[in-house]
C-alpha positions, 0 to 999 in steps of 0.5 A: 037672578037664581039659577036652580039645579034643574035636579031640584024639584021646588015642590019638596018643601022647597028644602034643598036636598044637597042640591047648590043653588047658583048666582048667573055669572058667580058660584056659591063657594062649595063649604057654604053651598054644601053646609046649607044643603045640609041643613035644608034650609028654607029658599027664601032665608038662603037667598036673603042670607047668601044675597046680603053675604055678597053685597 
């Protein structure tokens, strides 16, 4: 499961406005976490992208 900041209101256009999404147990490494908050990508891509990254 996704652990969101709780900072991160997902009502924003669902962008992630430099705030880091979480794995339970498993932190996104800060470069890749820090260049898709940049780039505001859309949740759903950045789960699918992250989800297949560590599988």
């Amino acid at each position: 499961r996704w652990l969101i900041s709780t900072e991160f209101n997902p009502t924003k256009s669902f962008k992630l406005d430099n705030k880091c999404i979480y794995l339970i147990g498993l932190s996104i490494r800060s470069r890749l976490c820090n260049a898709i908050c940049s780039q505001g990508r859309i949740l759903k891509r950045f789960f699918e992208s992250v989800e297949n990254d560590l599988l």
